[in-house]
Structure formats: structure tokens, C-alpha cells
C-alpha positions in Angstrom: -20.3 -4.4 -21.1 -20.4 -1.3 -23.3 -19.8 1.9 -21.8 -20.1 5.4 -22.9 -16.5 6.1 -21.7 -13.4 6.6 -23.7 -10.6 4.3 -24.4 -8.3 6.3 -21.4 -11.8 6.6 -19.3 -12.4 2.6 -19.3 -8.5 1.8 -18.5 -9.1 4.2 -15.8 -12.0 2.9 -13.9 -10.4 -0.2 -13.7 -7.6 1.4 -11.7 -9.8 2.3 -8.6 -8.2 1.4 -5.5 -9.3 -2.5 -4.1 -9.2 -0.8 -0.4 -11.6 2.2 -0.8 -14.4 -0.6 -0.1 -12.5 -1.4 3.0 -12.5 2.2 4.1 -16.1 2.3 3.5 -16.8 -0.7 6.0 -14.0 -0.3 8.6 -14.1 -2.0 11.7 -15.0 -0.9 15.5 -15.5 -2.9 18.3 -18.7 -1.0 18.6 -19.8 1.0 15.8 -19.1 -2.1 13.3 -18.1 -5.2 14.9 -18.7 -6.8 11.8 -16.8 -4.9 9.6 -13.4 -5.6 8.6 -9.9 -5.0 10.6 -7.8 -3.0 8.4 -4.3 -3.9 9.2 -2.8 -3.5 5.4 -3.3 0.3 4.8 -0.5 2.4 5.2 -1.7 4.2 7.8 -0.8 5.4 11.6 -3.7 5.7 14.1 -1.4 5.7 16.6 -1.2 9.8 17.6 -4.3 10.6 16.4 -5.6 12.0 20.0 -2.5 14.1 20.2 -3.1 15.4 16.8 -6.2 16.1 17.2 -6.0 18.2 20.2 -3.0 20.1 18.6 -5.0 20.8 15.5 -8.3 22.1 18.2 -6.3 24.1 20.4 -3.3 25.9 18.5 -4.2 26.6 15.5 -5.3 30.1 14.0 -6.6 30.5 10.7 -7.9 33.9 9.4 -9.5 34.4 5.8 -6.6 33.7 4.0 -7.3 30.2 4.2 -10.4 30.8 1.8 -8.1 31.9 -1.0 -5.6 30.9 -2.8 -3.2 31.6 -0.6 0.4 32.0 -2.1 0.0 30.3 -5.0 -0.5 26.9 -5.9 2.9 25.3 -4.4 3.2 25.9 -1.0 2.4 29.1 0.9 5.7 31.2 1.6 5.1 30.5 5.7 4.9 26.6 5.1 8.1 26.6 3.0 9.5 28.5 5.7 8.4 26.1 8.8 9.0 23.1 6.6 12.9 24.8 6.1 12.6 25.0 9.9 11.1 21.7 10.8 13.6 19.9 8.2 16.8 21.7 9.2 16.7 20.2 12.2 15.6 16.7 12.2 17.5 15.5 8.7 20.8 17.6 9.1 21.2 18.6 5.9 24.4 19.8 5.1 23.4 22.7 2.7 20.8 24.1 5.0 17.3 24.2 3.3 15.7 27.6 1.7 11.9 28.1 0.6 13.6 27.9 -2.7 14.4 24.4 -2.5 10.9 23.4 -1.9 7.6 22.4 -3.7 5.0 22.0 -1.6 2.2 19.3 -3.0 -0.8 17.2 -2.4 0.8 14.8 -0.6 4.3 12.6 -1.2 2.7 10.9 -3.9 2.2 14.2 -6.3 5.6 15.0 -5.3 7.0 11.8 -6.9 4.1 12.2 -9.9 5.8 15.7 -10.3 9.1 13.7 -10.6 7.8 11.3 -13.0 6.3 14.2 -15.5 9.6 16.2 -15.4 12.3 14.1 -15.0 11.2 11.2 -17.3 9.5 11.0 -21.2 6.3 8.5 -21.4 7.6 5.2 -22.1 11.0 5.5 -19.7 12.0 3.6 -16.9 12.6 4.0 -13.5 15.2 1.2 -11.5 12.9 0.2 -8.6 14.5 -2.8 -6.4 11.8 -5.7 -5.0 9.4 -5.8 -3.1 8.9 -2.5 -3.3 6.0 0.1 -2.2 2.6 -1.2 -5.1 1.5 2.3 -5.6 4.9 3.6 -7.1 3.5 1.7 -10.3 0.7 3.7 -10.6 2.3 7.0 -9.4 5.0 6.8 -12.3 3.0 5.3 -14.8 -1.4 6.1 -14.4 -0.8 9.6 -16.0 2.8 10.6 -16.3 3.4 6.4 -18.1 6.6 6.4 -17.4 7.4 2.2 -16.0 9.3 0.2 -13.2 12.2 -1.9 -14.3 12.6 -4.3 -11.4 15.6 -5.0 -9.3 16.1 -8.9 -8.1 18.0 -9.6 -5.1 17.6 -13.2 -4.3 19.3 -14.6 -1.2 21.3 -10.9 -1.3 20.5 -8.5 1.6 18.5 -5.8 0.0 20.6 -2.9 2.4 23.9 -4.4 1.4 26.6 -3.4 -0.9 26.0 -6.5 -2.6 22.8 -5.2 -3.8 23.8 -2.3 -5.9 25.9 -4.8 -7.9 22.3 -6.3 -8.5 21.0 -2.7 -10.3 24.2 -1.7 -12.1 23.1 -5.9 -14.0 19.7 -5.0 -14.6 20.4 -1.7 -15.7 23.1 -3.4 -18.5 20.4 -5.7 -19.3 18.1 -2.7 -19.9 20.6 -1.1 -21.9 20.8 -4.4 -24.0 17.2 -4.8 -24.4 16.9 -0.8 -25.3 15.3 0.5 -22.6 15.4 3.8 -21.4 16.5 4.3 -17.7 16.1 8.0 -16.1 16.1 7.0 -12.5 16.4 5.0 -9.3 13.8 5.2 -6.6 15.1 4.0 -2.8 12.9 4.6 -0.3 14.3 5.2 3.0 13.3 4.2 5.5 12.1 1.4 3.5 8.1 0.1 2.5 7.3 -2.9 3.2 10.8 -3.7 4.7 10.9 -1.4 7.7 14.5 -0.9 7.3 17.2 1.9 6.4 20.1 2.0 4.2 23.4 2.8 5.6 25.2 5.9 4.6 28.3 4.0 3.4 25.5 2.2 0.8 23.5 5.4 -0.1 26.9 6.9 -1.4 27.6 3.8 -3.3 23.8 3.9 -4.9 25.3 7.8 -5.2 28.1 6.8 -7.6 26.6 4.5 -9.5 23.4 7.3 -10.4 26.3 9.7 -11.1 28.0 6.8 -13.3 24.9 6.2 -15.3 23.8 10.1 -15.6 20.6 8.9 -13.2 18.5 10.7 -10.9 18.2 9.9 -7.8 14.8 10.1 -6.2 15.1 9.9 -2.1 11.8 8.6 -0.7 11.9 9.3 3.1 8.3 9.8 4.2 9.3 7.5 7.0 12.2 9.4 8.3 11.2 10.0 11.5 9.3 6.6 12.3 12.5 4.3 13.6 12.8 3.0 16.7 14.6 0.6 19.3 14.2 -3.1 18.1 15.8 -5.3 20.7 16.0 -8.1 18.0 18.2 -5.3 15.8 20.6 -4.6 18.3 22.7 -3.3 15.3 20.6 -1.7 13.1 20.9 1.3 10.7 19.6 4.8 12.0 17.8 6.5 9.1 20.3 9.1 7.1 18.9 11.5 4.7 20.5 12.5 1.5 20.6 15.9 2.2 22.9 15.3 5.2 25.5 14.1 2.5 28.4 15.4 0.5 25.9 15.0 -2.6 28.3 17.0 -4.8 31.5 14.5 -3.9 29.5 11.7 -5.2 27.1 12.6 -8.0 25.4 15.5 -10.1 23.6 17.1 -7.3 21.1 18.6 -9.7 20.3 15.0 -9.8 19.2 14.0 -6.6 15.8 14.7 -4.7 14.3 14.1 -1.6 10.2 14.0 -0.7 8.7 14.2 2.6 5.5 14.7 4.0 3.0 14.5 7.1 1.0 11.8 6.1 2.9 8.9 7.9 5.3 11.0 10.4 2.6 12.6 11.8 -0.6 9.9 11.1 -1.8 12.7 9.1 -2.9 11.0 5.4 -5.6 13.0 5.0 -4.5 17.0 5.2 -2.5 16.1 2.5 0.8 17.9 2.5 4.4 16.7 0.8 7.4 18.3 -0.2 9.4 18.0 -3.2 13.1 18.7 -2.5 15.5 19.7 -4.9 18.5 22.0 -3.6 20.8 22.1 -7.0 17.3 21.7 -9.3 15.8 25.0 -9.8 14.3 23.2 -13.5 12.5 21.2 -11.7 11.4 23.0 -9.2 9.6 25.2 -11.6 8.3 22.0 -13.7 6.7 21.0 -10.4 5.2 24.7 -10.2 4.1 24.5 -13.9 1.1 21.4 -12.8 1.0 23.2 -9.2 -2.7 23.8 -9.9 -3.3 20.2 -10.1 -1.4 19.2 -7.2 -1.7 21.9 -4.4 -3.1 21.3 -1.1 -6.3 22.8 0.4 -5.1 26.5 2.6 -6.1 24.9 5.7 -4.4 22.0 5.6 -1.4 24.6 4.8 -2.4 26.7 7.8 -2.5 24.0 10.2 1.3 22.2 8.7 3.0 25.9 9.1 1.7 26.3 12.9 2.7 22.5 13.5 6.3 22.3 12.5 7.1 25.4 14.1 6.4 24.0 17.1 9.5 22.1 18.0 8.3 21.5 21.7 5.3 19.7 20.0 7.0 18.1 17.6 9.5 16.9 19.5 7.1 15.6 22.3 5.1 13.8 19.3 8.1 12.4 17.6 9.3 10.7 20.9 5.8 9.2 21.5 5.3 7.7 18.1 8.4 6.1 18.5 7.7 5.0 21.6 4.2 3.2 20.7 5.4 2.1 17.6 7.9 -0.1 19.5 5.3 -1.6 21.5 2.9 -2.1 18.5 5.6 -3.6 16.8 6.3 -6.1 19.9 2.9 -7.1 19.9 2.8 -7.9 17.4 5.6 -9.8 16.8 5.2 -11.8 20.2 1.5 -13.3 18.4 3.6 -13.8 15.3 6.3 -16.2 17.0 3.8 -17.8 19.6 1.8 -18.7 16.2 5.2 -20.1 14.4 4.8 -17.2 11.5 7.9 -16.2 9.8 8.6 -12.7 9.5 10.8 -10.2 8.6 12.6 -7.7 11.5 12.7 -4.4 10.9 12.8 -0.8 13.0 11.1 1.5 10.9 8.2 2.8 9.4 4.8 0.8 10.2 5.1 -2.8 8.7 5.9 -6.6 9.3 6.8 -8.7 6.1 5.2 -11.9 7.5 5.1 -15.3 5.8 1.6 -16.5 5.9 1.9 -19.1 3.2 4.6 -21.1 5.8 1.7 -21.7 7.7 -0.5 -22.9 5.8 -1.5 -26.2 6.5 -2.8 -26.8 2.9 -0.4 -25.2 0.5 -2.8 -22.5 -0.4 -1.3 -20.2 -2.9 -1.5 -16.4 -1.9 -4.6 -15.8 -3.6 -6.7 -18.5 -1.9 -4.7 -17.0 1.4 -6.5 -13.8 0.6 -9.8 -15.1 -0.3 -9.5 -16.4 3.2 -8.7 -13.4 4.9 -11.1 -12.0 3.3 -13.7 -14.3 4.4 -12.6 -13.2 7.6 -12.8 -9.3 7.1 -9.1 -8.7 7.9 -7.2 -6.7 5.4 -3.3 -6.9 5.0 -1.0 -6.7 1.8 -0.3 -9.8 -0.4 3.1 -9.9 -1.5 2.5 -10.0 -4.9 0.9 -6.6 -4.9 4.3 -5.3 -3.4 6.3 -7.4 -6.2 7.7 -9.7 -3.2 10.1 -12.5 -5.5 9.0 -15.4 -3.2 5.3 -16.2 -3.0 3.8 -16.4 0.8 4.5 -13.3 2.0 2.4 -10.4 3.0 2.6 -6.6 4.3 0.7 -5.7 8.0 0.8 -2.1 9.2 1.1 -2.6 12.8 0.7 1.2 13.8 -2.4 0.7 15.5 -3.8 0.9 19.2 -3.7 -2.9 20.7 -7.4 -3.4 20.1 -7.5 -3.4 16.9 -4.1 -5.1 16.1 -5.2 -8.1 18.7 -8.5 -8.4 16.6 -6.7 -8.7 13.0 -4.6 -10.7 14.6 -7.2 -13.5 15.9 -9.0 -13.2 12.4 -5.5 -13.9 10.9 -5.5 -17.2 13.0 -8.9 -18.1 12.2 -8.8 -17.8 8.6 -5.5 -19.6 8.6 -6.7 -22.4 11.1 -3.5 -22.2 13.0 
């Protein structure tokens, strides 16, 4: 079908996100029983009540919020809290200064920034499977800079093992003349839901510093672990900036982003952080598309007045937790009752569940998703998060019980187990 688009406009359109039509027809046990369970978007409706009332009752805006504040990268306040908020819950151990910071439109333009100024269209960035889908098109939609994938096989991905499985692929690379600028781990991990030690992070630390690679820390889910009984053992989240950076690698080559959106259920005010404390280059490279990328003053307002509120945020962090443990053990009770394989984890908002052991036909993971979809329940097929074994599939589980226990039973039914 002819259009009157160009040649960049046409590849474009075909980029539009498959879940905005879920958005558009989301589910409610009364406003739209018919519409369909989303259990796949990376989202947390868990706090949204508590947010909601914070957002209502303490914050103050004035007129500033109808300008253009600051400038286009953060409003000096918000650098400030963030410095507050950050200083105490990842330790760093070169406390953070507004001058370490970038404020953006969310985590993803603070990785986009990343891809524009740390990499040249057509380079590579070390990403290990299955990872987050939407790194693909934050790297390479505009900025086209590519993933070179990791394989792990029967190796834990968390394990020492594993960075013996990127120092191969990037020699391969090397060999097949590809450019690598830099390696992506995000911590906690998506679709995982687990961290890496610190004894590992160092070790991913040397071998950066061996290769001259950045070192981009994703930890938008660093506050969202908790207590898995089935993990009796298992790895508290550790930040970057908590290390000795400069005893294992260049530290103008490591960064960290964080935001609200999954912390704090809060995708849609829109507000990340770009941290770079040895980077002032690219701090100022982030500042240079700031226009494109800055959030809206009132979303600003509102992130400066919540993390300065540590009896807040403290009282919210300890909540999520909490629910997130018992959304997670839900949900994990159906899945073992039912006989579906999954993943543990402790972190973030996701089972990695086998569906395709359960199938009684063999159905391959598209015809799994045609079925779901039959049955208006969302989740994440594996392939979409580059999963190496077919059958597997991503459900966010931060939800309220309703809604998880009605995926859930249209899971079943379009499964016939």
C-alpha cells in the first residue's frame, strides 16, 4: 500500500508498540469485563492509592511549573532531592552531587542519551539473553546503534561463569569486525527478577576496563526486592555507585540510570536519571538533546517534594515490598498447583514461566499467543525478550489479587490445563 511517507517515516510506523491497543481496551471487573487482563506490561499498580493521595495532599506547585523551569535537564531542586533520595538508599561511595545528574523523560531517554553519546550508528552494545525487548529499540530506533547477544546455555546468568560467556562473544565480534562500545546489565534484572552479586559486578568491572568498554548500570528496579522463601540465599541488590569503581575500571566509564517509573508505580510522570560521577562529557552530551528529552515541570515538582520525604518514602518502599511478596506468592502457588515451570526470582515485578511445558499439543509460542489472545490476557512471549529456549514467557505480577487471579484463569483456559 503506497503511502505518502518517507523511507525513515514508513520503517517507523511499523515500529508502534503491539500493547498500545491493550492499553486502549484494558480490563475491569466492571467498567470492561470483557476487555483484556494485562499481566505483560511492565507496570506496578500496586501503590497506586498511596501515590495518589501523596501527589493530592503534599504537593505545592506555584507558577514555575508553567515555564521552563531550570532548563531542560532537571530543575536544580530535583537534582538536589534525587542526590538526597539516592544517597541514602544505593550507598554510594562518592556521595552524589547535582553535577552528576541528568534528569530525563524517563529511564529509557536516559539510556537513548547513552546510546547517542557513547556509541557511533552502526556500533554494538554486549547485551546478555533474555534480556529487557525495548533495549533494541532504545539503542537502535533513532540513535542505530545494535545488540550483540550474549548466550548462556545451561550457565547461570548471575554467575562468574557467565562473564566468561561475553569476554567469547566479544572475541567473536572482534573477529567478525564488529564494533563493541558497551555492556548493558540490568540490575535488578528484566525478565529475570534477580540481582548480580557484588563479587560478579566487579568481575563484569574488569573485564569493561580490559576491553576499554562502558559500562551502563540499569537499576530502575533497585528498590523492588524482597523476601522469597524459595531464595533463602539470594542476592540483595548492590549498586555500582556503592563500589570502588576506580580500583576496577575507568570510572569515566561507568553509569548508572534510575527512575520513578517502576520504584514508585509511577510510568507515567515520566522522570529518570542519568548518572555519571567521573563523566562530565557526557553529562553535557545528555544536556545538548535535553530539549528532546526533558520532563514536563510538574512532574519535576511533584518527584522533588516526593524524595525529600524520607518518612514517605520509606513507609512506601516497605509496603511495595511487602505486596510485591504476596503478589509474587500468588502467583506462584496457581503456577505450581497448575504444574507450570517457572523461574524464582526476588526482584523487580516478573515470573519467567514456561507455558509451552504445558501445552498439551506442542503449540509453538506463537500459536500459544494466538491463544492468549483469544482469551484477552496479555503477558510477554519469550521470543520478544530474546529468551534462547522457546516456551517461555514474561508475567508482571505487581498487581492487586483481582486482577492477577483473572489473568490467571484466562491463562488456564486458553491453555486447557
Amino acid at each position: 500500500m503506497k503511502t505518502n511517507l518517507s523511507l525513515r517515516g514508513s520503517e517507523l510506523a511499523q515500529q508502534k508498540p503491539v500493547f498500545l491497543d491493550i492499553l486502549s481496551d484494558a480490563w475491569g471487573p466492571v467498567s470492561n469485563p470483557e476487555g483484556v487482563v494485562n499481566i505483560g506490561l511492565a507496570e506496578n499498580t500496586l501503590m497506586h492509592s498511596e501515590m495518589l493521595q501523596f501527589i493530592e495532599s503534599r504537593s505545592q506547585v506555584t507558577s514555575h511549573i508553567l515555564t521552563y523551569g531550570d532548563g531542560f535537564s532537571g530543575s536544580r531542586l530535583l537534582k538536589e532531592s534525587l542526590c538526597h533520595f539516592l544517597n541514602q538508599r544505593f550507598s554510594p561511595l562518592t556521595p552524589l552531587s547535582p553535577s552528576h545528574i541528568s534528569v530525563t523523560s524517563g529511564v529509557s531517554n536516559a539510556i537513548e542519551c547513552c546510546a547517542w553519546a557513547l556509541c557511533d550508528p552502526g556500533d554494538y552494545i554486549l547485551l546478555g539473553r533474555p534480556y529487557f525487548n525495548a533495549f533494541k529499540s532504545t539503542f537502535g530506533l533513532r540513535a542505530g546503534v545494535a545488540v550483540y547477544d550474549v548466550k548462556f546455555g545451561a550457565i547461570d546468568p548471575f554467575s562468574h561463569e557467565a562473564v566468561r560467556q561475553y569476554e567469547q562473544a566479544y572475541n567473536q565480534a572482534q573477529r567478525d569486525g564488529i564494533r563493541i562500545k558497551a555492556l548493558v546489565l540490568c540490575s535488578p534484572h528484566n525478565p529475570l527478577g534477580r540481582c548480580y552479586s557484588e563479587d560478579v559486578l566487579a568481575e563484569y568491572m574488569v573485564f569493561c576496563n580490559r576491553h576499554k568498554l562502558h559500562l551502563i548500570s540499569d537499576e530502575i528496579y533497585a528498590l523492588s526486592v524482597w523476601e522469597n522463601p524459595a531464595l533463602p540465599d539470594s542476592v540483595p541488590f548492590k549498586s555500582i555507585l556503592s563500589m570502588d569503581i576506580k580500583s576496577l575500571m575507568d570510572p569515566s566509564m561507568a553509569h548508572v540510570v534510575w527512575g520513578l517509573s517502576k520504584d514508585f508505580g509511577s510510568t507515567g510522570l515520566r522522570i529518570g536519571c542519568l548518572i555519571s560521577q567521573s563523566n562530565t562529557h557526557l553529562l553535557e552530551a545528555a544536556d545538548g538533546i535535553s530539549l528532546y528529552n526533558f520532563p514536563s515541570s510538574l512532574a519535576d515538582n511533584i518527584a522533588s517534594s516526593l524524595l525529600r520525604d524520607d518518612k514517605f518514602t520509606s513507609s512506601y518502599i516497605a509496603t511495595n515490598q511487602h505486596r510485591l511478596a504476596e503478589s509474587y506468592s500468588f502467583v506462584t502457588s496457581f503456577l505450581r498447583r497448575y504444574g507450570i515451570p517457572f523461574y524464582e526470582s526476588n526482584a523487580a515485578f516478573f515470573v519467567w514461566i514456561n507455558l509451552g511445558a504445558v501445552t498439551k499439543d506442542g503449540a509453538n509460542d506463537t500459536e500459544i499467543m494466538a491463544r492468549l489472545r483469544e482469551k484477552k490476557v496479555y503477558v510477554g512471549a519469550g521470543y520478544m525478550y530474546a529468551s534462547e529456549e522457546p516456551g517461555w514467557f514474561r508475567m508482571v505480577f505487581a498487581h492487586p489479587t483481582p486482577i492477577l487471579q483473572e489473568g490467571l484463569q484466562r491463562i488456564a483456559q486458553a491453555l486447557e490445563i
